[in-house]
Phi, psi and omega in degrees: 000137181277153201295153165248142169304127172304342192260022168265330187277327165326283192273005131332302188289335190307306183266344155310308173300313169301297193329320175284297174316315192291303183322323172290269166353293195272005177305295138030295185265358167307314180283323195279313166311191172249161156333313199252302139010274182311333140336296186295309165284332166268347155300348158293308198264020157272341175300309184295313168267033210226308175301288157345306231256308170332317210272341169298336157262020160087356151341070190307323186302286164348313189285335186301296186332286187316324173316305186314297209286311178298318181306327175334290189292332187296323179293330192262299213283004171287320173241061132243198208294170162290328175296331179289309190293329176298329190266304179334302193316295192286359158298309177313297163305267162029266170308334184264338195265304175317303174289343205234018174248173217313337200268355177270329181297288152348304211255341166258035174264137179299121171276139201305153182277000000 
């Protein structure tokens, strides 16, 4: 198995963390909210950490997910503000530049038996 790059382990923990934070947070809207909403978030921020905990092992399906899961937000932060959509975005490159340049492509590539 090939070495994982730190800045896939950074942001592994990055999204375990988010992940755990949102859960936490939005526990919240359960009461406030309707059910299937509430629902709804938290399966986003159980993505993020399911995504986090994959990607620390080396999953290529993860790394698609987390792409997914950021991309998500860049899209819902399209009818919020403009600073929102902006920070999204460059979290999104950011995050797409990690995942996708050659020593993370080495690491979620399957290693030969």
């Amino acid at each position: 198995m090939n070495k994982r790059p730190l800045s896939v382990t950074i942001l592994g923990c990055v999204y375990i963390a988010t992940g755990v934070a949102g859960c936490i947070a939005h526990a919240a809207e359960f009461k406030s909210s309707s059910l299937p909403t509430a629902v709804l978030v938290e399966v986003v921020s159980l993505l993020a950490l399911v995504s986090g905990a994959y990607l620390l092992r080396g999953q290529n399906w993860a790394r698609w997910l987390a792409l997914a899961w950021i991309a998500f937000h860049v899209v819902l932060s399209a009818f919020h503000n403009g600073p929102e959509l902006a920070i999204h975005s460059v979290l999104c490159a950011v995050i797409a530049y990690v995942l996708l340049r050659p020593a993370a492509v080495r690491y979620f590539r399957p290693s030969a038996a």
